[in-house]
C-alpha positions as CSV (number, residue, x, y, z in Angstrom):
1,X,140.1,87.8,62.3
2,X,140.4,91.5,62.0
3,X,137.3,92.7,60.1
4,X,137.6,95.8,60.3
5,X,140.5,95.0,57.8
6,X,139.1,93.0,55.7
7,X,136.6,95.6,55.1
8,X,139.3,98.1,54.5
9,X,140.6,95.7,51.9
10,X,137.4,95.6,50.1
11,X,136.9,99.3,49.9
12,X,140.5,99.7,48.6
13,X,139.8,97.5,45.8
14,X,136.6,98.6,44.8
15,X,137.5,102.3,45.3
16,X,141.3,102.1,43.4
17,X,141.8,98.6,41.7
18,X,138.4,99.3,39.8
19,X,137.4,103.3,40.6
20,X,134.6,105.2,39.5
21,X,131.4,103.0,38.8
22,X,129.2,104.3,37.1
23,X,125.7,103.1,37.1
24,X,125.3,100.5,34.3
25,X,128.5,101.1,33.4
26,X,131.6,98.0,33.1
27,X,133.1,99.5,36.0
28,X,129.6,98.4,37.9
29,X,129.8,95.1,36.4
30,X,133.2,94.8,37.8
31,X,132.6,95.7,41.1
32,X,129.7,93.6,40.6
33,X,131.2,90.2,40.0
34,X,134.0,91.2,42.7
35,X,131.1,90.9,45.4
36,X,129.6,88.0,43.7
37,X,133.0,86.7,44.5
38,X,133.5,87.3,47.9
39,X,130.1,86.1,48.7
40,X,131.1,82.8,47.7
41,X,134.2,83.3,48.8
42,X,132.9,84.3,53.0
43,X,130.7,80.9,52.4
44,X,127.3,82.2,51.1
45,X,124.9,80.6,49.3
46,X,122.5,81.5,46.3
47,X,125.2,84.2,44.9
48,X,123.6,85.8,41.9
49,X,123.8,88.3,39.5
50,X,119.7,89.7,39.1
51,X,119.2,91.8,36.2
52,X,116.7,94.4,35.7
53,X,116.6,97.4,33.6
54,X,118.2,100.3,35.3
55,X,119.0,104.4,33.9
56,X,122.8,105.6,33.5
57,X,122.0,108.9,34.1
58,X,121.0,110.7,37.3
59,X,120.4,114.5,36.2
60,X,118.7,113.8,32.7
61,X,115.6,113.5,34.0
62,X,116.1,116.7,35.8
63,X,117.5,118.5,32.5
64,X,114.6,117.4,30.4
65,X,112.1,118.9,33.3
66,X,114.1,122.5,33.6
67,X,114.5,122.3,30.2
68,X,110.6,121.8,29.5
69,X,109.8,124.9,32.1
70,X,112.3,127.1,30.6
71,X,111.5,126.7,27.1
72,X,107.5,127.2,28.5
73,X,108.9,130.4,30.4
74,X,110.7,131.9,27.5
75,X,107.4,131.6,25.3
76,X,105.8,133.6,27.8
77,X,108.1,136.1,28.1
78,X,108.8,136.5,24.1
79,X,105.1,136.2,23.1
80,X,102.8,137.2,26.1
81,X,99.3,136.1,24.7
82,X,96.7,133.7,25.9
83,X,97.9,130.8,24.1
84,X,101.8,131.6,24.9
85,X,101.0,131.4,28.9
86,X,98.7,128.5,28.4
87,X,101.5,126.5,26.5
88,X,104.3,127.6,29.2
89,X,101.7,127.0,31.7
90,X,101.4,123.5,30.6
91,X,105.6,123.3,29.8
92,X,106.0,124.3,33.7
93,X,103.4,121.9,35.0
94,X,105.4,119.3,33.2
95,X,108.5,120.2,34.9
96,X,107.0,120.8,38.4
97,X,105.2,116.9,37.8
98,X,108.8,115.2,36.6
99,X,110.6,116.8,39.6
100,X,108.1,115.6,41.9
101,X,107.4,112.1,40.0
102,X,111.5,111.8,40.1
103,X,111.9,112.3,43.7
104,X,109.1,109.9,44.3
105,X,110.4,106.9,41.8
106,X,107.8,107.3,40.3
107,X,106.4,106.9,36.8
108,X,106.8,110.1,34.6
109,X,107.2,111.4,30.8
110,X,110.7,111.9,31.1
111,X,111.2,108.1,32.1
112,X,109.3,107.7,29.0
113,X,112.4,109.4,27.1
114,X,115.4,108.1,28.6
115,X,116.8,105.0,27.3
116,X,117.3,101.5,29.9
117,X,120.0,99.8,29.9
118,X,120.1,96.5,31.4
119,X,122.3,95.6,34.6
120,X,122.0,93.6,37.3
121,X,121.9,93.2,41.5
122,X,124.1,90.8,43.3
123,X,122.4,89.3,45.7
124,X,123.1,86.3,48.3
125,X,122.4,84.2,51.7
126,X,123.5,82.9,54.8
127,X,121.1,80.4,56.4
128,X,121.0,80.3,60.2
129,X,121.6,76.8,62.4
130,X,118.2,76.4,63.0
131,X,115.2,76.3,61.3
132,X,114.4,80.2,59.8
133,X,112.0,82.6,61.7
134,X,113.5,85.6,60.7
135,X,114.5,87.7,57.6
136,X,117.6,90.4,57.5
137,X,118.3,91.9,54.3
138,X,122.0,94.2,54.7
139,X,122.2,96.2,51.6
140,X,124.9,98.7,50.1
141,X,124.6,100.1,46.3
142,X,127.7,99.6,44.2
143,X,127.2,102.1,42.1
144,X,129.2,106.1,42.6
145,X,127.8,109.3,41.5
146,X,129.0,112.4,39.3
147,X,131.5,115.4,40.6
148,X,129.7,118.4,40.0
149,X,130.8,121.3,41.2
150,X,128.1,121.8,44.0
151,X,128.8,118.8,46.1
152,X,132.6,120.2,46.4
153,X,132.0,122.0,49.8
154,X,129.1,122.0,52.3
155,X,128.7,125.9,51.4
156,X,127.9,124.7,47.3
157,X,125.6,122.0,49.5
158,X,123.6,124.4,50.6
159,X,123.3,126.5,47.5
160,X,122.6,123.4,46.0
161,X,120.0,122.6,48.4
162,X,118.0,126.2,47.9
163,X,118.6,126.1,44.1
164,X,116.7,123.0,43.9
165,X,113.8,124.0,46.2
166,X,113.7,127.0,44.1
167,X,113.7,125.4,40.7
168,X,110.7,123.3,42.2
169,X,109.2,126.0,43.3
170,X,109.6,128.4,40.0
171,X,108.0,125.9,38.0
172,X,104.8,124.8,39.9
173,X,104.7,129.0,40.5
174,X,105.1,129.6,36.9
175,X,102.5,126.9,36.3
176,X,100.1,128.7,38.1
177,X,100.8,132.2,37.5
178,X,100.9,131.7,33.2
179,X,97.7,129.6,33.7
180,X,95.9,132.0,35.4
181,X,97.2,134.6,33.0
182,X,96.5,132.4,30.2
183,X,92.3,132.4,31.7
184,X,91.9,135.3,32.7
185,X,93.8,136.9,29.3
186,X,95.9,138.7,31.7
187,X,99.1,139.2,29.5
188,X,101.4,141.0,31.6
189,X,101.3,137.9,33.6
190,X,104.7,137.3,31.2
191,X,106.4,139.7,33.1
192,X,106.9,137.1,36.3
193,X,108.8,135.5,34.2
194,X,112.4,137.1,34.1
195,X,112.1,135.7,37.9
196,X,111.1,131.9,37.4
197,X,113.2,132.0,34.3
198,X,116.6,132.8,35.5
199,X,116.1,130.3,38.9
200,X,115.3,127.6,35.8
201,X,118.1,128.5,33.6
202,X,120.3,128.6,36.5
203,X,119.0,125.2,37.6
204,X,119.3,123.7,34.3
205,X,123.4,125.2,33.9
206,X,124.1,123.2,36.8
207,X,122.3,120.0,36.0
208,X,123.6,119.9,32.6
209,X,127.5,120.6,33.9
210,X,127.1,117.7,36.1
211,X,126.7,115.5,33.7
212,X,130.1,116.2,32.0
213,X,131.9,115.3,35.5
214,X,133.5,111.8,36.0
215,X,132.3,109.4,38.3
216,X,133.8,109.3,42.3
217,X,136.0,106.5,43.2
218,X,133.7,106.2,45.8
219,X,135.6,104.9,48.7
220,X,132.9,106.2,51.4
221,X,129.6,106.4,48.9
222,X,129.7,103.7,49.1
223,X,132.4,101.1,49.0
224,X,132.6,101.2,52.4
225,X,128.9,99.6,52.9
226,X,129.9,97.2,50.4
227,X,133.2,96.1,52.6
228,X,131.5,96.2,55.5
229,X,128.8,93.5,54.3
230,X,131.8,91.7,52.9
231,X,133.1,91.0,56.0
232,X,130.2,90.2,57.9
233,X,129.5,87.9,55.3
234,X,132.9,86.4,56.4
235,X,132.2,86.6,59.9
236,X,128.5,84.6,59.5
237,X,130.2,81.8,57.9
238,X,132.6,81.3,61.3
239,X,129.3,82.6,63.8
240,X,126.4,81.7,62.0
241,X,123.1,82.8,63.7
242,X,120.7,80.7,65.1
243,X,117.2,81.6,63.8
244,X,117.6,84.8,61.1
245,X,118.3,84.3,57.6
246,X,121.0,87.1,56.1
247,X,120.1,88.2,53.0
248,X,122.6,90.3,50.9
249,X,122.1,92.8,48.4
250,X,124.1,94.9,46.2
251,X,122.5,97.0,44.1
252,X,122.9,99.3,40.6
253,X,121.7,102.4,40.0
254,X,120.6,103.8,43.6
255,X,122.4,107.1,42.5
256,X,120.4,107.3,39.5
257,X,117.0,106.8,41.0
258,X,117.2,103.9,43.5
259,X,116.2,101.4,40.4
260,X,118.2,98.3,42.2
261,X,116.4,98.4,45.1
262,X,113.1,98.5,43.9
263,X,114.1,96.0,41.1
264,X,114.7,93.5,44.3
265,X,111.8,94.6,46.2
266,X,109.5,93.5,43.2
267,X,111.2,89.8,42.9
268,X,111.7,89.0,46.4
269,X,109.8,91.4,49.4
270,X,106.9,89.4,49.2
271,X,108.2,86.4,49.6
272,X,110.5,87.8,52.9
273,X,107.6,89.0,54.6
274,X,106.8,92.0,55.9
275,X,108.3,91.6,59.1
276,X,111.8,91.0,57.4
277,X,114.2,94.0,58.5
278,X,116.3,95.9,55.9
279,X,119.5,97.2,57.1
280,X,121.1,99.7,54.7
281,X,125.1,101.1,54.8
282,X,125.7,104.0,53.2
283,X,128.8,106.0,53.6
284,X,129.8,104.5,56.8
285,X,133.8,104.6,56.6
286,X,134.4,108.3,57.6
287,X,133.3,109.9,60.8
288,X,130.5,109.3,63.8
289,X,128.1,106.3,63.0
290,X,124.2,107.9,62.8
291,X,121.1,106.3,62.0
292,X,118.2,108.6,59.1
293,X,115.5,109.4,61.0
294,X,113.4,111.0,57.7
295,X,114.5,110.3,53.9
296,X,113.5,111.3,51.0
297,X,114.1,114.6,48.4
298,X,111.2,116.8,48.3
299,X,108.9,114.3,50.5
300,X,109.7,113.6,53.9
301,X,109.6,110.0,54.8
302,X,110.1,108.8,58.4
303,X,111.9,105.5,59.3
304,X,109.7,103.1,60.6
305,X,109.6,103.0,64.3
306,X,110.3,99.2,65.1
307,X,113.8,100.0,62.5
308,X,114.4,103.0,64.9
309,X,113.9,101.0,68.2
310,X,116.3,98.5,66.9
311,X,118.8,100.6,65.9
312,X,118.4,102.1,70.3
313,X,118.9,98.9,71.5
314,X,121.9,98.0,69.2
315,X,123.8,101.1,70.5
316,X,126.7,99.6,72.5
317,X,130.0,99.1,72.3
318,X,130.8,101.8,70.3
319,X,133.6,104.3,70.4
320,X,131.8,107.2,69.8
321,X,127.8,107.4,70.2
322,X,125.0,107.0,67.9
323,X,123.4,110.0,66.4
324,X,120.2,110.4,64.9
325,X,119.4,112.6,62.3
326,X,117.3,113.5,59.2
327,X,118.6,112.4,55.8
328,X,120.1,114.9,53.1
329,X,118.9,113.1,50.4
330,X,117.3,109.7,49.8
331,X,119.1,106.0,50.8
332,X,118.1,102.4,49.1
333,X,115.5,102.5,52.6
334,X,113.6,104.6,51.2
335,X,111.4,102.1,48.6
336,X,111.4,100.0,51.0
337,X,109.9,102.8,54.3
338,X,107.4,103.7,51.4
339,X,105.8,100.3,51.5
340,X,105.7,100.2,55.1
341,X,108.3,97.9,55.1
342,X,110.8,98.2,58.4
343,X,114.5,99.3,57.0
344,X,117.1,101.9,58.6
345,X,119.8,103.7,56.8
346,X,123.1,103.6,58.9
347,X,125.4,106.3,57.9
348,X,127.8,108.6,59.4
349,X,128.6,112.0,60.1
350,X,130.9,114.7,61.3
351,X,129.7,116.5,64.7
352,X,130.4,119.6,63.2
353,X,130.2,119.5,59.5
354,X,131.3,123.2,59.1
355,X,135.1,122.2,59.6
356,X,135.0,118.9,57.5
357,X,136.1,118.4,54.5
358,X,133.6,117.4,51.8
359,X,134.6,114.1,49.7
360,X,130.5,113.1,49.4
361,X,130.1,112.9,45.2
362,X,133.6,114.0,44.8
363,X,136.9,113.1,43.0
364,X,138.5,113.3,46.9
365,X,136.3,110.2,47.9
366,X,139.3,108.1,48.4
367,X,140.5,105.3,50.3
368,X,143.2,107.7,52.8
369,X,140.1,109.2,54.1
370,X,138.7,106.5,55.2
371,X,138.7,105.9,58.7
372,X,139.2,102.2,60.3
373,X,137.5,103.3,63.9
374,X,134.4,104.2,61.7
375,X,134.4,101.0,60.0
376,X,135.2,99.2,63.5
377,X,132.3,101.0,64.9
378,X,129.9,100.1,61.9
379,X,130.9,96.4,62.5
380,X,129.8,96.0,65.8
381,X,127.1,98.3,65.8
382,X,125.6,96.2,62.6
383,X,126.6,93.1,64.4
384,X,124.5,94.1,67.3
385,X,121.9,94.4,65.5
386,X,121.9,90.9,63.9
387,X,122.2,89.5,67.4
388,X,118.9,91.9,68.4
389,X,117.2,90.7,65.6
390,X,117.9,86.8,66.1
391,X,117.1,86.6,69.5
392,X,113.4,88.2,69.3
C-alpha cells in the first residue's frame, strides 16, 4: 500500500473537506470523530473520544496580562504618586506572572477569567503479537491556530519574536522600576513609562488583532501529523509489532495552551510508565524532516537524551538527512519533557528559511504545499523508530 498516500488523503480531508479547526470549536469535533473513524477503520482498538475541559482562545490570556500592565503603566504616567507606582507596580507584576505562568501551563489569574469549554481527545491502540513490554504513544493535535498578521513572513516572525521578549521584559522592568519608585517616593520614576508603555500597547494591538483572524486550514500544522499516524495506524494492523504497544493520541487545544496533552497525561502517563516513549508530529508535510532539540516559549526545555538517541539511530533511509534544531515555540512534548518523561517532537524545516515561503499559522497552509517526499520521509523515519523501540 502506498502510505505516503493515504496520508495525503487524510490531510486533504481534514485540511479542505472540514478546514480551519478551531480549538473547541465543531470543526475540531469533526476532525475529531474523522480520526476516531479511521482508527477503527486501520484496525485499532479502544477508539475513544476523552473529554476534558480545554480554552478556545490562545491570545486572551496574553491580552488580559498587556492589558493589566498597560492600564498599571498609564496610572503611573497620569498620576505619578506613591500609591499610583505601587498600584502599576502591582498591575505589571501581574502581567510579567501571567506571561510567565502561560508559557509554563501553568496555573494563573487569567485562567481564573477565561471561560472552559468542554472537548475531547481521541485516543486509541494497537496491541503487539506478543505479550507487551513496551509503551509508544505517536501523538499529533487536531486543532489549527489564528492568521495574524505576524506569522505572514519569517521577517513579522522575528518582529514577533523580539515584540514578545520585549513585552516580557517591559512589564517585569516596569514592575520593578514603579515599585521601587513607589518605596522610595521617587515620583519621576513615571517618567520610564512612555518606554514600557508603548512596547505594551504595541504588544497588546497585536494580540488583540489576532484574535479577529480566522483559523488555518491547517494542512501542515498539523494535519499532516494527523495523516501520518493515520496511516501507520493502517500499516500496524498489516505489520503488527512484536512486543511495543502503539498508543494514539489526538489532541484539542495544543494551540491554545497544550490543554490536550496534559489532559491525557493526567488519565493515563502513570499507568504507561515512565519508560513509555512519546513520539510527537508536528508540521511534518513540507520540507527536510528535523527532530526539537529544546522547546518551550520563555523557558528552555531540552529533549530528553534517550528521545534524542532514538531519534540518531532511526536516521536511515531517508531522502534528505535529519536535522536537529531548537524549537520556535512549544510542541504537545513539551508537558510531557517537563515531567521527565522521554518524548521527541519530529518536525520539519527548510535549509534556508530566508527564501521559503511562510504558510506556518496562515490562511496559505494548504494542501498544494504539501510535499509527498516529506511525508514519505516522515513514514519511514517514524517507522524506524517503532522498530528501534520494539526490538530493545
Amino acid at each position: 500500500m502506498d502510505y505516503a498516500q493515504r496520508a495525503f488523503e487524510h490531510i486533504r480531508h481534514l485540511s479542505e473537506t472540514i478546514g480551519g479547526r478551531g480549538s473547541c470549536s465543531p470543526n475540531h469535533r469533526r476532525a475529531a470523530e474523522y480520526s476516531a473513524e479511521a482508527l477503527r477503520s486501520a484496525g485499532a482498538g479502544q477508539v475513544e473520544l476523552e473529554p476534558f475541559r480545554g480554552v478556545a482562545s490562545t491570545y486572551l490570556p496574553f491580552v488580559l496580562a498587556f492589558a493589566s500592565a498597560l492600564v498599571g503603566t498609564s496610572l503611573a504616567l497620569f498620576f505619578g504618586n506613591r500609591i499610583a507606582l505601587g498600584i502599576a507596580a502591582l498591575m505589571n507584576f501581574l502581567g510579567t506572572w501571567a506571561m510567565y505562568a502561560e508559557s509554563e501551563f501553568a496555573s494563573n489569574w487569567t485562567r481564573w477569567l477565561i471561560p472552559t469549554a468542554e472537548t475531547f481527545n481521541v485516543t486509541g491502540a494497537v496491541s503487539p503479537q506478543n505479550k507487551p513490554k513496551r509503551q509508544i504513544v505517536l501523538c499529533s493535535h487536531l486543532d489549527t491556530h489564528r492568521t495574524p498578521i505576524f506569522y505572514s513572513s519569517t521577517a513579522w516572525q522575528k518582529a514577533f519574536g523580539v515584540s514578545v521578549t520585549g513585552a516580557f521584559l517591559s512589564m517585569a522592568l516596569s514592575a520593578l522600576t514603579f515599585g521601587l519608585g513607589s518605596l522610595l517616593d521617587l515620583n519621576w520614576f513615571r517618567w520610564a513609562g512612555l518606554l514600557f508603555g508603548l512596547v505594551q500597547m504595541y504588544a497588546l494591538v497585536l494580540v488583540i488583532s489576532a484574535e479577529f483572524t480566522p483559523f488555518s486550514p491547517g494542512a501542515n500544522d498539523n494535519a499532516s501529523g494527523t495523516g501520518i499516524i493515520l496511516a501507520i495506524a493502517e500499516r500496524l494492523h498489516a505489520e503488527p509489532l512484536m512486543n511495543t504497544t502503539v498508543n494514539f493520541i489526538f489532541t484539542d487545544c495544543e494551540e491554545t495552551g497544550a490543554h490536550g496533552i496534559i489532559a491525557y497525561l493526567k488519565k493515563h502517563a502513570e499507568a504507561l510508565g515512565k519508560d513509555a516513549i512519546y513520539i510527537i508530529l508536528d508540521e511534518v508535510g513540507a520540507g527536510q524532516l528535523k527532530t526539537v532539540t529544546e522547546d518551550g516559549l520563555i523557558r528552555k526545555y531540552k529533549t530528553h537524551p534517550r528521545a534524542l538517541q532514538l531519534a540518531r539511530n532511526a536516521n536511515f533511509g531517508l531522502s534528505r538527512s535529519l536535522i536537529e534544531a531548537n524549537g520556535e515555540a512549544y510542541t504537545d512534548a513539551l508537558p510531557a519533557t517537563k515531567q521527565g518523561l522521554i518524548a521527541l517532537t519530529v518536525s520539519s524545516a527548510f535549509p534556508n528559511p530566508e527564501q521559503a515561503v511562510s504558510h506556518w499559522h496562515q490562511m496559505s497552509d494548504r494542501i498544494e504545499f504539501i510535499d509527498k517526499q516529506s511525508l514519505q520521509d516522515t513514514l519511514t523515519f517514524t517507522w524506524n523508530i517503532l522498530q528501534e523501540v520494539d526490538n530493545l
